[in-house]
C-alpha positions as a printed Julia matrix, in Angstrom:
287×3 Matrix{Float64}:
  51.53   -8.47   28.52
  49.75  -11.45   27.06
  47.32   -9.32   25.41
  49.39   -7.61   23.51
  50.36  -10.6    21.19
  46.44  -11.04   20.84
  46.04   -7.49   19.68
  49.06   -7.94   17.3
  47.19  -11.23   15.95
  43.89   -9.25   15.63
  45.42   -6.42   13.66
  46.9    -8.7    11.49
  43.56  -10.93   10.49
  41.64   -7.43    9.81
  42.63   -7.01    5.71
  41.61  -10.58    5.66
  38.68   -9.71    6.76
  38.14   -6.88    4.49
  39.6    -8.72    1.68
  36.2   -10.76    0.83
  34.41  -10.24   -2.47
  31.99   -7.92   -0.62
  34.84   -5.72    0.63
  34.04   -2.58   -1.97
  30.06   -2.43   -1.13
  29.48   -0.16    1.56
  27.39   -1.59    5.4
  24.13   -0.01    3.85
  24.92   -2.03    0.81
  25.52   -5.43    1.79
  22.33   -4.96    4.61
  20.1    -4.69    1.35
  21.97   -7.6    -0.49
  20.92   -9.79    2.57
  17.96   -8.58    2.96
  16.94   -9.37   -1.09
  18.46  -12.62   -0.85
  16.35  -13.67    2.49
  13.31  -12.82    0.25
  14.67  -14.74   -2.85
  15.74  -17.69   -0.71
  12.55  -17.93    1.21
  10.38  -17.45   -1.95
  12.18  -20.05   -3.65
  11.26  -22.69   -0.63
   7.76  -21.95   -0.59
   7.96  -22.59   -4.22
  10.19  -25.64   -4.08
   7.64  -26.67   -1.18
   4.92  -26.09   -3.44
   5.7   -27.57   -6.55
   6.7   -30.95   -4.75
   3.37  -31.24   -2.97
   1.71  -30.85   -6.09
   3.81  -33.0    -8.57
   3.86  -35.86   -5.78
   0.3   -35.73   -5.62
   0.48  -34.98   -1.67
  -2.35  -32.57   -2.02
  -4.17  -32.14   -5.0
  -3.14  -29.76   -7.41
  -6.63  -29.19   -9.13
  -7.07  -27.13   -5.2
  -3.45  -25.6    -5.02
  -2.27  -25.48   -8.43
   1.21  -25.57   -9.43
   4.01  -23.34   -9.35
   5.19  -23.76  -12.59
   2.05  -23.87  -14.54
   0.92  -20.67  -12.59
   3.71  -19.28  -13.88
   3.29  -19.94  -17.39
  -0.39  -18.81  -17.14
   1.12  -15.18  -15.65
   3.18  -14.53  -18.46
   0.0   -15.48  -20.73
  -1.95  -12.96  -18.93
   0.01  -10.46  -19.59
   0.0   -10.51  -23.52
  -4.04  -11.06  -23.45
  -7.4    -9.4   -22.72
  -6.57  -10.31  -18.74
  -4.34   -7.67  -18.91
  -5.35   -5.54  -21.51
  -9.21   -5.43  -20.89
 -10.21   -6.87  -16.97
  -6.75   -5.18  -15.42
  -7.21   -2.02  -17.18
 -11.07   -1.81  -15.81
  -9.96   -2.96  -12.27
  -7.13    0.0   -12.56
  -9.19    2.37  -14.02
 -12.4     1.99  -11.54
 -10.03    1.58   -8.54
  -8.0     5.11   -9.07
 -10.94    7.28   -9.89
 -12.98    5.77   -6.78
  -9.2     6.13   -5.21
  -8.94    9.8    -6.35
 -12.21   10.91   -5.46
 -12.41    9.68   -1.98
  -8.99   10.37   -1.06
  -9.9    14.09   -1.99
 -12.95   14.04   -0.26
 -11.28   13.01    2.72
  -8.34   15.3     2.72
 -10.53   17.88    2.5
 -13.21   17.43    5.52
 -10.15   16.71    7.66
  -8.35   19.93    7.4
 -11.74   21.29    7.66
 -12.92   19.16   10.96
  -9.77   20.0    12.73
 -10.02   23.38   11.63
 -13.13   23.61   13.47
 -13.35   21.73   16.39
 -17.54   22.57   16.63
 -18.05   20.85   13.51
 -15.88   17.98   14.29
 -17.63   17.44   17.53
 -21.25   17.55   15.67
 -20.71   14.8    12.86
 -18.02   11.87   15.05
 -20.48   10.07   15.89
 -22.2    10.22   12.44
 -18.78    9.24   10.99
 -18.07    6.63   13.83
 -21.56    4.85   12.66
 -20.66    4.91    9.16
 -17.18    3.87    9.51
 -17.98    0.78   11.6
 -20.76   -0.49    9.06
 -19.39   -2.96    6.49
 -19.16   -1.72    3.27
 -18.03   -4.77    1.4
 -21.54   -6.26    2.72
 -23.19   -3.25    1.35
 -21.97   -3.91   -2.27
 -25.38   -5.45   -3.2
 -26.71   -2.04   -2.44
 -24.1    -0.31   -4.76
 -25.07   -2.58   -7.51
 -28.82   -1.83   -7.03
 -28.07    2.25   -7.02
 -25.12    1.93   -9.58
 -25.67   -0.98  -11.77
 -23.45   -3.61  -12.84
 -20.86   -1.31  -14.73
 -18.33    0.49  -13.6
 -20.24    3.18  -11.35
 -20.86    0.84   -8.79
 -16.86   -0.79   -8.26
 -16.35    3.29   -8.15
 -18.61    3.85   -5.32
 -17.64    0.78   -3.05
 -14.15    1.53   -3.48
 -14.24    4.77   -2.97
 -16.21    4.41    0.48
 -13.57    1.99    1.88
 -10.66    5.14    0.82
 -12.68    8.01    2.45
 -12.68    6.79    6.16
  -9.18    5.37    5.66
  -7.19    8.71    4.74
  -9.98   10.96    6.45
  -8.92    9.44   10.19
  -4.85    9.26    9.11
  -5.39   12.63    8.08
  -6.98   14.03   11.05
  -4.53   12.13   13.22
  -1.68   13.47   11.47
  -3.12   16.86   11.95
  -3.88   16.74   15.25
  -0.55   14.94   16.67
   1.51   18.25   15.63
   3.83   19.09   18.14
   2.25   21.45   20.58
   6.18   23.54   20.61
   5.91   24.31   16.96
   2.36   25.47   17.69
   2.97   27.89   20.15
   6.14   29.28   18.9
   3.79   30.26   15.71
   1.27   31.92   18.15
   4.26   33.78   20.08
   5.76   34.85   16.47
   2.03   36.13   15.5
   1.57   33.95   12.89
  -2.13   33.75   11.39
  -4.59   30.8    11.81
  -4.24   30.15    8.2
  -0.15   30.36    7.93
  -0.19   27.87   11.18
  -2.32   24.96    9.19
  -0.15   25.71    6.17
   3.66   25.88    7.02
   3.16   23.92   10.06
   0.24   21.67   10.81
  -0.06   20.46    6.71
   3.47   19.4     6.26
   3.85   17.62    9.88
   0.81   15.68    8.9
   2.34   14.47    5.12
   3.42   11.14    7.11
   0.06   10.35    8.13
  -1.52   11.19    5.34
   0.33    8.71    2.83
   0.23    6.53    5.29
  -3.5     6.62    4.69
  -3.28    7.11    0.97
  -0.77    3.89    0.72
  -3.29    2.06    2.75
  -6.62    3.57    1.29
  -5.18    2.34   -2.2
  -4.96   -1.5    -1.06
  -8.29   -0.95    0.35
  -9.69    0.76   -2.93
  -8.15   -2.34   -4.97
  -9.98   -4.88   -2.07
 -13.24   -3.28   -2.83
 -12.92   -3.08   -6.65
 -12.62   -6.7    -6.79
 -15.25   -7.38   -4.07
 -17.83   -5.62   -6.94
 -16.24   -7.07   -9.78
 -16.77  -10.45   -8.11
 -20.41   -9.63   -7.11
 -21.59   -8.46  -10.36
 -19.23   -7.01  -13.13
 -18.78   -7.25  -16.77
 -15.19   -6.7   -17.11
 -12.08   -6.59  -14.16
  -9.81   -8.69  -12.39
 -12.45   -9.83   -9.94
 -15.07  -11.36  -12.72
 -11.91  -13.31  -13.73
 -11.36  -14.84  -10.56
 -14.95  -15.67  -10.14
 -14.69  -17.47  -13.1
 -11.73  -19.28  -13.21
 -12.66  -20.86   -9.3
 -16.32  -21.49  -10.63
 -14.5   -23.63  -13.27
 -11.54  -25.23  -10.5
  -9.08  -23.29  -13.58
  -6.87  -23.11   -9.96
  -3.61  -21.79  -12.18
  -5.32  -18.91  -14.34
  -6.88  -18.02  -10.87
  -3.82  -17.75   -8.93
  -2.11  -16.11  -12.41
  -4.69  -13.29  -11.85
  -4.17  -13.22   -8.81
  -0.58  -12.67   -8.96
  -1.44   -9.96  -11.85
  -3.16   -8.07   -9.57
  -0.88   -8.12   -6.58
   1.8    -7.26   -8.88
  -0.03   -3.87  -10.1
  -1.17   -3.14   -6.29
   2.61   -3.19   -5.11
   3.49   -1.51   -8.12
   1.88    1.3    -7.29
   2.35    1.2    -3.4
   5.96    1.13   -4.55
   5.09    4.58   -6.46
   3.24    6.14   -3.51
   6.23    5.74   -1.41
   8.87    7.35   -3.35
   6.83   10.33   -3.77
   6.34   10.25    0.06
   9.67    9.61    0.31
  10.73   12.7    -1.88
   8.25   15.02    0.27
   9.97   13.81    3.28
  13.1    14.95    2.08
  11.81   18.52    1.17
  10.19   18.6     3.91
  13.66   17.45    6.12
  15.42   20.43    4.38
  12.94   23.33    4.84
  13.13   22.51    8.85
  17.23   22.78    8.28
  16.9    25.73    6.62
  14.27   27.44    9.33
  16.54   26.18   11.75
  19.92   27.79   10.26
């Protein structure tokens, strides 16, 4: 009997409730308003944070820079040649090496787990590759490639192969072994097994390497640039810390994460949008 008046008293605070100014955005909504205010909050601390230590002379700013002046030497960067001539190179050297390997590695793993022979025969050749480090090797690129753009190509382009070659392969491989032999009881052919079935289970994997290969392409861009270059993203930052120019350098800096995210941003949507085809062709099989 005494929780019935409690009841009553709940029922009767619920429109209150519902009556807040967030009341007309849906669960899904409000998650992502929180979520993007976190981020803006806890960017905006750092920052505070930052700009205080610097302007109070706590730590010296000619070694952490400032905020604020960072900021204005962003939005310069992007109306001059750091943007128009040493982003564009970095861009440009970045997706072709990108393009290439990821190709190249696509390819050899549909054709290693095709043949399990072949696979078995070059692993440990791969293995020994894949564990040297090829940022160390960049010296050697610039000695085969020169200091132009050939070279960035090449180093970035060996840090993508390995990188979407094993996602590949273990997206390939990790198909579920029902699907597999339901195809073999059905009589489907090797060939329309890898394609309706083994290729789309693996799309997950695969730009999972892709997303991952292109960070990794970017990373050993700038590692060339850096090394020996005549235009790019990474000659700039060499320059600007040679010179303790500790704003321009984290300006670049911020340039380039801000095209890398950009385009991992990209990448995911068109994942996203082959996951969704991919979603409805297994509703459709299954009606």
């Amino acid at each position: 009997m005494a929780s019935r008046p409690a009841e009553e008293a709940g029922l009767a605070e619920e429109p209150a409730v519902r009556s807040g100014p967030f009341s007309a955005m849906s669960p899904r909504s409000q998650r992502r308003l929180l979520v993007w205010s976190g981020r803006l909050v806890i960017f905006l601390v750092v920052c505070g944070i930052w700009e205080l230590t610097a302007r109070r002379g706590w730590m010296n700013p000619v070694f952490i820079g400032i905020p604020s002046e960072i900021a204005l030497d962003f939005l310069r960067a992007l109306t001059g040649p750091v943007l128009t001539v040493d982003a564009r190179a970095t861009v440009v050297s970045t997706l072709i090496g990108f393009a290439i390997a990821a190709a190249a590695g696509i390819v050899m793993a549909m054709v290693l787990t095709q043949v399990p022979v072949l696979d078995e025969i070059v692993q440990p050749f791969l293995t020994a590759l894949n564990s040297m480090p090829r940022v160390a090797l960049a010296p050697l690129f610039v000695m085969w490639f020169g200091v132009g753009a050939e070279s960035k190509i090449a180093l970035s382009a060996s840090l993508v192969f390995f990188v979407v070659l094993l996602n590949t392969m273990a997206g390939i491989q990790g198909v579920d072994r029902d699907y597999l032999a339901l195809a073999r009881s059905l009589g489907a052919k090797p060939v329309e097994t890898f394609v309706k079935i083994k290729l789309p289970s693996a799309i997950p994997s695969i730009f999972a390497g892709i997303e991952l290969g292109m960070i990794y392409g970017f990373l050993g861009t700038v590692a060339g640039e850096m090394l020996a270059g005549e235009h790019g993203i990474g000659v700039r930052l060499q320059e600007y810390s040679g010179l303790f120019k500790t704003n321009e350098f984290f300006a670049a800096l911020v340039l380039l994460v801000t095209i890398t995210t950009t385009i991992t941003v990209l990448l995911r949507a068109i994942r996203h949008r082959l996951l969704r085809w991919q979603n409805l062709g297994v509703m459709r099989t299954e009606e």
